[in-house]
N, C-alpha and C positions, 0 to 999 in steps of 0.2 A: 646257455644261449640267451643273448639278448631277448627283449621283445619285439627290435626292431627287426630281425631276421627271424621269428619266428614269423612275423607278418607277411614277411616276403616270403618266406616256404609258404605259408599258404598259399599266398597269391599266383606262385608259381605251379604248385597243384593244381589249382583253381583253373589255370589258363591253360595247361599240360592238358588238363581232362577233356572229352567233348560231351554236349550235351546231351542227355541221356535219348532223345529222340532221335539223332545223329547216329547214333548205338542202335538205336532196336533197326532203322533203317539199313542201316548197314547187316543188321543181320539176317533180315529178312528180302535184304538184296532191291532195296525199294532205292534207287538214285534217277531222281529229276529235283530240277533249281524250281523253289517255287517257293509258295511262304515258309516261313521257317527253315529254307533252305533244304526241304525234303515235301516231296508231295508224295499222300499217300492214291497210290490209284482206286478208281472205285472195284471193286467187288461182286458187288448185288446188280443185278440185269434185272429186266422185263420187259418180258416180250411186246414189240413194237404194235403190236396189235390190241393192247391192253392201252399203250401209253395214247395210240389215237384214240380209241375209244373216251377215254379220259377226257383229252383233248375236243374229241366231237362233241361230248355228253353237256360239259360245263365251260361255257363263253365267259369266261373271266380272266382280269390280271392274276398273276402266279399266285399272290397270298390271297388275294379271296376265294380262287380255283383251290387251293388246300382245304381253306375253313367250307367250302361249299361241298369239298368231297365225304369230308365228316358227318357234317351235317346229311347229307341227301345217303348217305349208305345206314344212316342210326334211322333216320325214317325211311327207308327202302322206297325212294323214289328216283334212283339209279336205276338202269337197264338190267335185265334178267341176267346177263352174260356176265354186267360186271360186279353186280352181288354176289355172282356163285365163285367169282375167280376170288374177291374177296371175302370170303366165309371163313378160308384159313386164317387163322391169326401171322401166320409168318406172312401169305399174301398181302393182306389186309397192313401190315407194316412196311412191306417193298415197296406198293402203292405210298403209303404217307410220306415215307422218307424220299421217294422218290419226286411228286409235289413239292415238299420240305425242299429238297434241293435245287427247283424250279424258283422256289420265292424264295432264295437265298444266292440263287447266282453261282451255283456253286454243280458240279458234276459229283449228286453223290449215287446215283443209280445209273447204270448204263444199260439203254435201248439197246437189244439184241433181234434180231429177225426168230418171229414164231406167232 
């Protein structure tokens, strides 16, 4: 085989294949158009009664309400209700990611009624 046509099998492999993200969505049955041509939907909720509280406790833009919720739960000057929901470490991370998602523009925690 030439070289020239082994270039072109690749390139025809190359373009035959889809991209490996394309693949895992499709396997896990995730189809919506959105960046990369697959969105993945969010997963992790919290309950809407955690996310006003949030919201009531700390009057700030999204990224300094993040860096504010850090800070004010390391020095426990957060409300009683939202320290104890935050004590777990999994809580304590649905909370940030969910923040994180706020000052990022992005839906990565969805509000649920609780």
């Amino acid at each position: 085989m030439s070289e020239l046509y082994k270039a072109m099998k690749r390139i025809e492999d190359y373009q035959s294949t889809k991209p490996l993200y394309k693949q895992i969505a499709e396997i896990k049955g995730i189809a919506s158009t959105a960046r990369y041509g697959y969105d993945i939907q969010p997963k992790l909720t919290i309950p809407k009664s955690i996310a006003e509280m949030i919201d009531k406790e700390i009057m700030a833009d999204a990224v300094t309400k993040f860096a504010m919720f850090h800070e004010g739960f390391e020095r426990f000057w957060l409300s009683y209700e939202l320290q104890m929901y935050c004590a777990k470490k999994k809580d304590y991370a649905l909370v940030s990611a969910y923040l994180a998602g706020k000052a990022l523009g992005v839906d990565l925690v969805k509000v649920v009624e609780g």
